[in-house]
BAMARDO-136299 format. One record per residue (C-alpha): residue in one letter; chain; x negated, y, z negated. Coordinates in nm, 3 decimals. Layout:
<node type="A" mol="A" x="X" y="Y" z="Z"/>
...
END
This chain:
<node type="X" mol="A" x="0.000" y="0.000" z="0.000"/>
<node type="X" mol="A" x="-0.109" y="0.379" z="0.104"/>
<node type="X" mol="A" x="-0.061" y="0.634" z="-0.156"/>
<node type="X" mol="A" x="0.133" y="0.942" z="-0.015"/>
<node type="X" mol="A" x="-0.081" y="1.153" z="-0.151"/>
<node type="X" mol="A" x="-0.417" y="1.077" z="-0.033"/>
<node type="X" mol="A" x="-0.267" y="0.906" z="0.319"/>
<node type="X" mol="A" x="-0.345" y="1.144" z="0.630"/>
<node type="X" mol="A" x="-0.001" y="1.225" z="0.806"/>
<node type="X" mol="A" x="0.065" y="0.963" z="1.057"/>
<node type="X" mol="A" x="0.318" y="1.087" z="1.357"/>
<node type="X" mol="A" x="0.512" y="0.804" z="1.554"/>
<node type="X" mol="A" x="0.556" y="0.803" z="1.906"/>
<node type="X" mol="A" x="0.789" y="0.512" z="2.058"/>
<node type="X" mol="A" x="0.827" y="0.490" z="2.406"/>
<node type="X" mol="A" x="1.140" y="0.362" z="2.656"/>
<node type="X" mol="A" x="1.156" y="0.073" z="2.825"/>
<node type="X" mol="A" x="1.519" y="-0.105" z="2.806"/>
<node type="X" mol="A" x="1.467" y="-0.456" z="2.650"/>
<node type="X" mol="A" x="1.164" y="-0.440" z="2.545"/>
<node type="X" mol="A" x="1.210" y="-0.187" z="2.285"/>
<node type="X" mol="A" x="1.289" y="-0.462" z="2.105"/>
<node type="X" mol="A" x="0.931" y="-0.495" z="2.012"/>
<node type="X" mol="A" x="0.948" y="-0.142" z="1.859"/>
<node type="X" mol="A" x="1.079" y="-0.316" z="1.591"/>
<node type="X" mol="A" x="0.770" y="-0.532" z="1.482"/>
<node type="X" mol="A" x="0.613" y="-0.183" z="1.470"/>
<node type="X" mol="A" x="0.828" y="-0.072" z="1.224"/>
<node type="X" mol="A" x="0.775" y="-0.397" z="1.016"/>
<node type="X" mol="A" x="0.433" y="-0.341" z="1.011"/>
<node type="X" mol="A" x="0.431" y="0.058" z="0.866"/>
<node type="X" mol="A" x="0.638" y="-0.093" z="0.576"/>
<node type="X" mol="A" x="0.447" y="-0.444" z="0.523"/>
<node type="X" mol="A" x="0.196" y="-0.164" z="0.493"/>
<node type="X" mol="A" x="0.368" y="0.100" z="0.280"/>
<node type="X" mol="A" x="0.311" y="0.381" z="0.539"/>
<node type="X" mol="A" x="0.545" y="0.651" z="0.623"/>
<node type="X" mol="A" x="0.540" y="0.853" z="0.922"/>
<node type="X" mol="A" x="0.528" y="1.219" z="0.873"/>
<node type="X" mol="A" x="0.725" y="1.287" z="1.217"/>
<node type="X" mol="A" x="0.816" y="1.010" z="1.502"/>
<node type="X" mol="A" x="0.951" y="1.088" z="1.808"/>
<node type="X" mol="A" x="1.102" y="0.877" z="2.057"/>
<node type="X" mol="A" x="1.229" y="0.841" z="2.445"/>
<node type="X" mol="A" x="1.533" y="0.613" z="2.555"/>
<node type="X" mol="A" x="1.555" y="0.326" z="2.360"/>
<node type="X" mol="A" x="1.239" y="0.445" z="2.142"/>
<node type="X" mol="A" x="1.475" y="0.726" z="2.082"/>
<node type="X" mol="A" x="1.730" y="0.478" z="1.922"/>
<node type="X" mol="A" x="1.459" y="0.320" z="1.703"/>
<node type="X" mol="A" x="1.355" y="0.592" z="1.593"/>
<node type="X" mol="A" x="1.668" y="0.814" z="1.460"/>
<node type="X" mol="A" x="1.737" y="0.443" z="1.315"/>
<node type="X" mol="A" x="1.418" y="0.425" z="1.115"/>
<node type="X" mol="A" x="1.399" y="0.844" z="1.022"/>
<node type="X" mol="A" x="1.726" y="0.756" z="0.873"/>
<node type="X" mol="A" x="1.571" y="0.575" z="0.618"/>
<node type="X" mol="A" x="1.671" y="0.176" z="0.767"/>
<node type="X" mol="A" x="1.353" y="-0.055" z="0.745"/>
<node type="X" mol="A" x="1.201" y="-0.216" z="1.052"/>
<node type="X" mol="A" x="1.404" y="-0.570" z="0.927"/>
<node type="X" mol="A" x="1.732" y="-0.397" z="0.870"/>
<node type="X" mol="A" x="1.738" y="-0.216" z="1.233"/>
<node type="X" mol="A" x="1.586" y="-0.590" z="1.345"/>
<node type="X" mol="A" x="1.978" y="-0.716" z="1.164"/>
<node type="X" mol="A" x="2.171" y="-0.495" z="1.384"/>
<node type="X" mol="A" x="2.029" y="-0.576" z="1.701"/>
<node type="X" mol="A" x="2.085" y="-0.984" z="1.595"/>
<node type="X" mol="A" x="2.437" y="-0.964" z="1.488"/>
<node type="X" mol="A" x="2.477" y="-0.838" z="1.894"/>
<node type="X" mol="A" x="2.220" y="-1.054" z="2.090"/>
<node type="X" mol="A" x="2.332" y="-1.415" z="2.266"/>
<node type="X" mol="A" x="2.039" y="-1.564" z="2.338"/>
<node type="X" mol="A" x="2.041" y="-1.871" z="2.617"/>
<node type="X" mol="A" x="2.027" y="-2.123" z="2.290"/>
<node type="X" mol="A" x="2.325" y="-2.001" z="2.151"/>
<node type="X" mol="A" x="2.615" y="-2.259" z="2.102"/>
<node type="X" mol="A" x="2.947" y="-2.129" z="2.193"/>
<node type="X" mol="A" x="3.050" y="-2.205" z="1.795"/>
<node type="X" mol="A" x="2.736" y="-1.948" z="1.683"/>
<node type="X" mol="A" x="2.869" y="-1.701" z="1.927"/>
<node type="X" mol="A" x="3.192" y="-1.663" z="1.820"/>
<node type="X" mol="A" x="3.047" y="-1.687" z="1.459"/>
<node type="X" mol="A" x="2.870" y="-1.341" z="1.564"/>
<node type="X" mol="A" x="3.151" y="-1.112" z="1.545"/>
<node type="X" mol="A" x="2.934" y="-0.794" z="1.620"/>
<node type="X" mol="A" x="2.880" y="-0.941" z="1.997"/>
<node type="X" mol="A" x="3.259" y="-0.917" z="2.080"/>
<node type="X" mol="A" x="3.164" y="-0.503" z="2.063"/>
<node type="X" mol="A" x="2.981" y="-0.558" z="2.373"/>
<node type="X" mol="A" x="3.303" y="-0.543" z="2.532"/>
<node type="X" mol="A" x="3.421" y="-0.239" z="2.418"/>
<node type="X" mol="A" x="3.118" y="-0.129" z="2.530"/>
<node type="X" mol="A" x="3.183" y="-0.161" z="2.870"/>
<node type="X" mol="A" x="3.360" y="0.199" z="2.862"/>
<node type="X" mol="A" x="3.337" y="0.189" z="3.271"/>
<node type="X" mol="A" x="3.320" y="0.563" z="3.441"/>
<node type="X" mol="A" x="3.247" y="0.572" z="3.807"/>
<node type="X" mol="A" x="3.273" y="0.880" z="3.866"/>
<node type="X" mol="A" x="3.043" y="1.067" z="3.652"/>
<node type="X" mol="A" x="2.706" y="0.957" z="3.753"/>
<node type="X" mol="A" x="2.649" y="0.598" z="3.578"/>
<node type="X" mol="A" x="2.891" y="0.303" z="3.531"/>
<node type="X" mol="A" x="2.914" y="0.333" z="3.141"/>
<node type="X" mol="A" x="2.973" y="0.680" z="2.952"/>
<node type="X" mol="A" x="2.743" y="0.502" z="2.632"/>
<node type="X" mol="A" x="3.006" y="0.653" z="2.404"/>
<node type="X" mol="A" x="3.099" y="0.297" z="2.219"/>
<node type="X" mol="A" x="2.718" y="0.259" z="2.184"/>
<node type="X" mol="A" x="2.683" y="0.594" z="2.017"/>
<node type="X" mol="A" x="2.974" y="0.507" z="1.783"/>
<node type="X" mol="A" x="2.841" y="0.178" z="1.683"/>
<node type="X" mol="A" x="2.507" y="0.357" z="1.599"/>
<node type="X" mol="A" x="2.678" y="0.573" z="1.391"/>
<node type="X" mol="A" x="2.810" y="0.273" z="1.198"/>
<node type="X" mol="A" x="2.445" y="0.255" z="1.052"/>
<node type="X" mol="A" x="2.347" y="0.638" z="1.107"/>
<node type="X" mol="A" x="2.569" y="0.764" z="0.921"/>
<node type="X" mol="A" x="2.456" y="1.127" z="0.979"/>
<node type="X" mol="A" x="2.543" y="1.311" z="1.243"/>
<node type="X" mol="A" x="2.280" y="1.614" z="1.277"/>
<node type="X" mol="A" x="1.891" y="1.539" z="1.275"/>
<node type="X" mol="A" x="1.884" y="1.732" z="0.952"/>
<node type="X" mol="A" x="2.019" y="1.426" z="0.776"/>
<node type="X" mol="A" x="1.735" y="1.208" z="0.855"/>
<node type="X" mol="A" x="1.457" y="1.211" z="0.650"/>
<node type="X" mol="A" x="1.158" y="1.216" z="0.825"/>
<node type="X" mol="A" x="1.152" y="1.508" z="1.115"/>
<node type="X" mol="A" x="1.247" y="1.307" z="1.451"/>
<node type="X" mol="A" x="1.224" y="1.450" z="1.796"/>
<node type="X" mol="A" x="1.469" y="1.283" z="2.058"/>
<node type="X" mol="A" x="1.328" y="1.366" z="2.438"/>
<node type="X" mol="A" x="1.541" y="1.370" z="2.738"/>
<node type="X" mol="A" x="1.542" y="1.503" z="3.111"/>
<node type="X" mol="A" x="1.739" y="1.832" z="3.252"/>
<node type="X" mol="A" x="1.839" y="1.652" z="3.586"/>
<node type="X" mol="A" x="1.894" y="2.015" z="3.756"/>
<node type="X" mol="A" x="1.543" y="2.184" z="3.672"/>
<node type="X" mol="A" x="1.376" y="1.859" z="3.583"/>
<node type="X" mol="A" x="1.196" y="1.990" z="3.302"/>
<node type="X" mol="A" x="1.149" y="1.782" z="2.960"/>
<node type="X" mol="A" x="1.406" y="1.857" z="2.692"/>
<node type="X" mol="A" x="1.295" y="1.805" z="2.302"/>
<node type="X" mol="A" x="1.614" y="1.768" z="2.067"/>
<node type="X" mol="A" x="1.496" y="1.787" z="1.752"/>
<node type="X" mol="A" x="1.751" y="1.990" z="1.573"/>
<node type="X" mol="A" x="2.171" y="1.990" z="1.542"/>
<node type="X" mol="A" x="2.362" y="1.718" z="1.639"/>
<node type="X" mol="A" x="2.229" y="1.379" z="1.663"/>
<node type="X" mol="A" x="2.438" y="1.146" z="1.840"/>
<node type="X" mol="A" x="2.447" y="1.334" z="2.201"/>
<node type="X" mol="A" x="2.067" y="1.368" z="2.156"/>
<node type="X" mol="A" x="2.028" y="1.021" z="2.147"/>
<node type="X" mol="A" x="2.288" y="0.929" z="2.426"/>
<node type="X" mol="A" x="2.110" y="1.210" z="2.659"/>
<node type="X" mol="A" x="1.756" y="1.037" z="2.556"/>
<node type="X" mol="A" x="1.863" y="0.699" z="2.687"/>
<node type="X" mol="A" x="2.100" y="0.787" z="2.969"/>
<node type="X" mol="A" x="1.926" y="0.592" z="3.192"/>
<node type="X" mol="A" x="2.021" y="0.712" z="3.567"/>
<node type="X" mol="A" x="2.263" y="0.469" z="3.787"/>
<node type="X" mol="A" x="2.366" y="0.283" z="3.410"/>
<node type="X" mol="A" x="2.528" y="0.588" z="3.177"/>
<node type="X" mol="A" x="2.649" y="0.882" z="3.279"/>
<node type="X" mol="A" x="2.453" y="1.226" z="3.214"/>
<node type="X" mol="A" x="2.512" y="1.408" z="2.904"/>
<node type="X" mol="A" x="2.642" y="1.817" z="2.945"/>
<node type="X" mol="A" x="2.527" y="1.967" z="2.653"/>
<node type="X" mol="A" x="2.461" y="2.394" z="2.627"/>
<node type="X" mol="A" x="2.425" y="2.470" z="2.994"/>
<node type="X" mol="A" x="2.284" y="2.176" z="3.102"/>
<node type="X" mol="A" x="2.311" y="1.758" z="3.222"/>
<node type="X" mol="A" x="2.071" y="1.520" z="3.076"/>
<node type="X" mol="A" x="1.929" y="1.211" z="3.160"/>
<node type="X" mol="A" x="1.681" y="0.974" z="3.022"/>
<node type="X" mol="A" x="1.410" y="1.119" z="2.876"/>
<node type="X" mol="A" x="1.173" y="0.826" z="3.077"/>
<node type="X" mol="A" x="1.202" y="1.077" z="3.380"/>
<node type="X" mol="A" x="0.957" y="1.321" z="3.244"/>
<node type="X" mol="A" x="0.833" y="1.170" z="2.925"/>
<node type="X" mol="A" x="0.843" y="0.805" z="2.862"/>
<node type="X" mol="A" x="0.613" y="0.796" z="2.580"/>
<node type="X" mol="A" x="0.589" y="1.109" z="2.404"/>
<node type="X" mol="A" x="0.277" y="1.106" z="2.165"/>
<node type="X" mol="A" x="0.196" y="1.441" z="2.266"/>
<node type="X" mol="A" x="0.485" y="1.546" z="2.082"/>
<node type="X" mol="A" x="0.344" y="1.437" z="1.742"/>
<node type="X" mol="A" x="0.055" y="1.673" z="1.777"/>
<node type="X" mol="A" x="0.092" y="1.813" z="1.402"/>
<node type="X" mol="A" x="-0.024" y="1.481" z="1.241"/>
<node type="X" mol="A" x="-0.390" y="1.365" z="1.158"/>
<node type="X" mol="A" x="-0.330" y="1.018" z="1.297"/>
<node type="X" mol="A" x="-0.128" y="0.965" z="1.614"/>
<node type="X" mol="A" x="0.046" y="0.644" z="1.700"/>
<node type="X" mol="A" x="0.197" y="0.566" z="2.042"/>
<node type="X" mol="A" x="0.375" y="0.208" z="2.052"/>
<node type="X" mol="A" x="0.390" y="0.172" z="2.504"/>
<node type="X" mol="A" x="0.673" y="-0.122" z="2.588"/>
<node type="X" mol="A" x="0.648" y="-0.095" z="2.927"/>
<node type="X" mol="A" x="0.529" y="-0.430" z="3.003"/>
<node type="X" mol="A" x="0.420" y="-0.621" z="3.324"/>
<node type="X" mol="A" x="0.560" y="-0.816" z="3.606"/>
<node type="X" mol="A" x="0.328" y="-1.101" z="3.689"/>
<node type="X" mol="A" x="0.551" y="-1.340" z="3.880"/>
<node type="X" mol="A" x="0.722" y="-1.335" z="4.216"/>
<node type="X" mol="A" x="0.478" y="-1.091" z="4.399"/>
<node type="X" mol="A" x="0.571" y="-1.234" z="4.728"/>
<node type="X" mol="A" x="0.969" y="-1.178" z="4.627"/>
<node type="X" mol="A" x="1.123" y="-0.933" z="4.830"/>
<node type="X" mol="A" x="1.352" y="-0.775" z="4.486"/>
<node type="X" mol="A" x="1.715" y="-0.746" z="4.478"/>
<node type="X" mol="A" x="1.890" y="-0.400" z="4.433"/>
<node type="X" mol="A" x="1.942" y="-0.367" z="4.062"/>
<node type="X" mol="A" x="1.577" y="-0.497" z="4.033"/>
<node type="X" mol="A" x="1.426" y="-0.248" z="4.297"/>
<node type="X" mol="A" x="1.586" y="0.067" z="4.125"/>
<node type="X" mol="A" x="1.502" y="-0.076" z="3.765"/>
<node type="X" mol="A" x="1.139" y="-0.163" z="3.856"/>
<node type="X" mol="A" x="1.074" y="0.171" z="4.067"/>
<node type="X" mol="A" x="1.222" y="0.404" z="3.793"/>
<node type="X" mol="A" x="0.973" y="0.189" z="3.552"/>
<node type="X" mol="A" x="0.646" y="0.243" z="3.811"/>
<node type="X" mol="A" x="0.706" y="0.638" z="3.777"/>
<node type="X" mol="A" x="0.740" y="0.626" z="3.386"/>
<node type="X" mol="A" x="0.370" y="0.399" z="3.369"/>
<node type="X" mol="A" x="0.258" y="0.658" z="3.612"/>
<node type="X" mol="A" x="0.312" y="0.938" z="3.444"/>
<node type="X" mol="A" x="0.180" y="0.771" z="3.057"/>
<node type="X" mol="A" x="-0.150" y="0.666" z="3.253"/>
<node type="X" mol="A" x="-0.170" y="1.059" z="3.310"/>
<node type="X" mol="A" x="-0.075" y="1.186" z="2.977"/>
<node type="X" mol="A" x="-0.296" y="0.886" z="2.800"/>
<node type="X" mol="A" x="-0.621" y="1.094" z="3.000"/>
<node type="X" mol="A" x="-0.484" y="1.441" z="2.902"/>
<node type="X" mol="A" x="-0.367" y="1.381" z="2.530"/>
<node type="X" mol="A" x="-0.477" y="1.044" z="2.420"/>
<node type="X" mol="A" x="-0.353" y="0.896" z="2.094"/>
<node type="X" mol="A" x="-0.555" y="0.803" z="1.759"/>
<node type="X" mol="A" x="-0.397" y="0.481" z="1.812"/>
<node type="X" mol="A" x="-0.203" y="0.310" z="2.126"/>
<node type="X" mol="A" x="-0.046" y="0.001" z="2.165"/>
<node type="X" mol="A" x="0.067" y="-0.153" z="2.451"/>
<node type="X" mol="A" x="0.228" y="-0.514" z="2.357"/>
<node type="X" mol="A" x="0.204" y="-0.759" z="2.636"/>
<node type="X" mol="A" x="0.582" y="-0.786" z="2.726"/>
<node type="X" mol="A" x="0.597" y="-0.969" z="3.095"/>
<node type="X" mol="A" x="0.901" y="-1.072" z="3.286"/>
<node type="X" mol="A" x="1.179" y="-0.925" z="3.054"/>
<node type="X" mol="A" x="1.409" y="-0.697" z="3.255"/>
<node type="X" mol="A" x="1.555" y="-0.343" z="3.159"/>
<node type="X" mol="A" x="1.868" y="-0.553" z="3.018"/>
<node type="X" mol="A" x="1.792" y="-0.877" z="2.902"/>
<node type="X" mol="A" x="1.818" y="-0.843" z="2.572"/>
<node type="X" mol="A" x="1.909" y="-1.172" z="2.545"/>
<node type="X" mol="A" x="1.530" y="-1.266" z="2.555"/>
<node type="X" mol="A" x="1.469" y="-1.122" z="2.245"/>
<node type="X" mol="A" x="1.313" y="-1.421" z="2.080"/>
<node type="X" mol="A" x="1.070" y="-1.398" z="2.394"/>
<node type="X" mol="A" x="0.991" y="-1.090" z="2.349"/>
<node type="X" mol="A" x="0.929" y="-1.073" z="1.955"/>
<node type="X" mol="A" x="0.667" y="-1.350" z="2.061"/>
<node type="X" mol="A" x="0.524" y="-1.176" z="2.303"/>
<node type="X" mol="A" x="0.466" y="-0.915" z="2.049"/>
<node type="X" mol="A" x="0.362" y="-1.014" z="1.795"/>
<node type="X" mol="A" x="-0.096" y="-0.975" z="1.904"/>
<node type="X" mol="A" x="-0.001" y="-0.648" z="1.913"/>
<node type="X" mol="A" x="0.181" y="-0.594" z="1.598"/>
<node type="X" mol="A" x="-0.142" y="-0.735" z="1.429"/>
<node type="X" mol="A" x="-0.369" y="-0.509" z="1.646"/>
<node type="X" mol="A" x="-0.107" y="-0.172" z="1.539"/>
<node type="X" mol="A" x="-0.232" y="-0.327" z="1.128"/>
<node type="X" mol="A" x="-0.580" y="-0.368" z="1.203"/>
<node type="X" mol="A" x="-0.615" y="0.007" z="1.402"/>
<node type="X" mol="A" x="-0.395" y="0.207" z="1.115"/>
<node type="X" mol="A" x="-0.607" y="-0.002" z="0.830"/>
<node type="X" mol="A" x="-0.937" y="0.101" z="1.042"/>
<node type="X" mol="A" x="-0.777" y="0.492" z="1.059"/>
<node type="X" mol="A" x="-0.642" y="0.537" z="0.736"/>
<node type="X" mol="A" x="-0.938" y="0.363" z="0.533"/>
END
């Protein structure tokens, strides 16, 4: 355990990356295995989820809970399914909008959040959390960091073709992966930055011509490494991780177990760098 008051201020960066955000969460184990706090995190897309979750005060196993009560993995019986009551909400959150920009709104999503939230400005969490997002009109990066939370978060993970934008004070908002996908350089006030990169690989089918849904998935996820390969040579982090997630898609979620595995080298690497930083 750290003491608070000798511990440098460690700032949190968690990137996007659909699915595999899920290994966010064996990040989050670690800093409280370890008894360290963040001082400020900040988050993009489904790092933005994770992190309002966890600067709410929920530990890295509790947000882990939530995201098992609504996974079916491929092993699941059909009796363990229906013993999972949380995964019948995936139907309501099929709130289908074709005409605004994305097939879902992401409203049910927000609410179910909200369940576990249970504040609904940023000013109720307690550690400072910055939520990023894209201004689809100027395309400039957007940091919500104050006011309400909720919207921030939907805005931050409104991934483009999936939910539709967010209007909020003059403008529309879309994932925050179009400009900023994993925004260490937003922590820039701590000692010790840590930026947890989900991204992942593709290593099979490189002769496969790729379906639709896969060409627009894996082409939005090309620009996003692009433009952290850029920012990693212009502001690089005290610490970055990068756990070897291949093969998962944006939205198979249902490969969590797979991707927990996969994740797990670099949860031990994320102990041994912040014991090697904060020693």
């Amino acid at each position: 355990m750290y003491s608070s008051k000798t511990m440098k201020k460690v700032g949190l960066a968690l990137g996007g990356g659909g699915a595999k955000g899920l290994a966010h969460i064996l990040m989050l184990e670690t800093f409280d295995e370890m008894g360290i706090k963040p001082s400020c995190i900040a988050g993009t897309s489904i790092g933005s989820i994770m992190g309002a979750l966890y600067s709410f005060g929920l530990s890295g196993s509790e947000i882990r809970g939530i995201f098992d009560k609504l996974i079916v993995s491929k092993q699941d019986s059909l009796k363990s399914i229906l013993t999972k009551k949380d995964v019948l909400r995936w139907f309501d959150f099929l709130d289908v909008e074709f005409r605004r920009g994305g097939l879902l709104r992401g409203d049910k999503i927000i609410d179910y959040l909200n369940r576990y939230l249970k504040t609904s400005t940023f000013e109720g969490l307690q550690i400072p959390f910055k939520a990023v997002a894209t201004d689809f009109w100027t395309c400039e990066e957007v940091v919500l960091d104050s006011g309400e939370l909720l919207p921030a978060i939907k805005a931050s993970m409104g991934l483009p073709g999936i939910f539709t934008p967010v209007s909020t004070h003059d403008r529309i908002l879309i994932d925050g992966g179009g400009v900023n996908p994993l925004p260490h350089d937003l922590i820039h006030e701590c000692e010790v930055t840590v930026a947890i990169d989900i991204m992942g690989t593709r290593e099979e089918g490189r002769h496969k011509v790729p379906g639709v849904a896969e060409a627009i998935f894996a082409t939005f996820q090309i620009m996003q490494n692009s433009i952290i390969a850029e920012k990693l040579k212009q502001h690089p982090p005290d610490i970055y991780i990068k756990p070897t997630i291949s093969n998962v898609e944006m939205l198979e979620f249902y490969k969590a177990d797979k991707i927990y595995e996969q994740a797990k080298p670099a949860q031990e690497q994320l102990k041994k760098e912040l014991e090697k930083c904060l020693s």
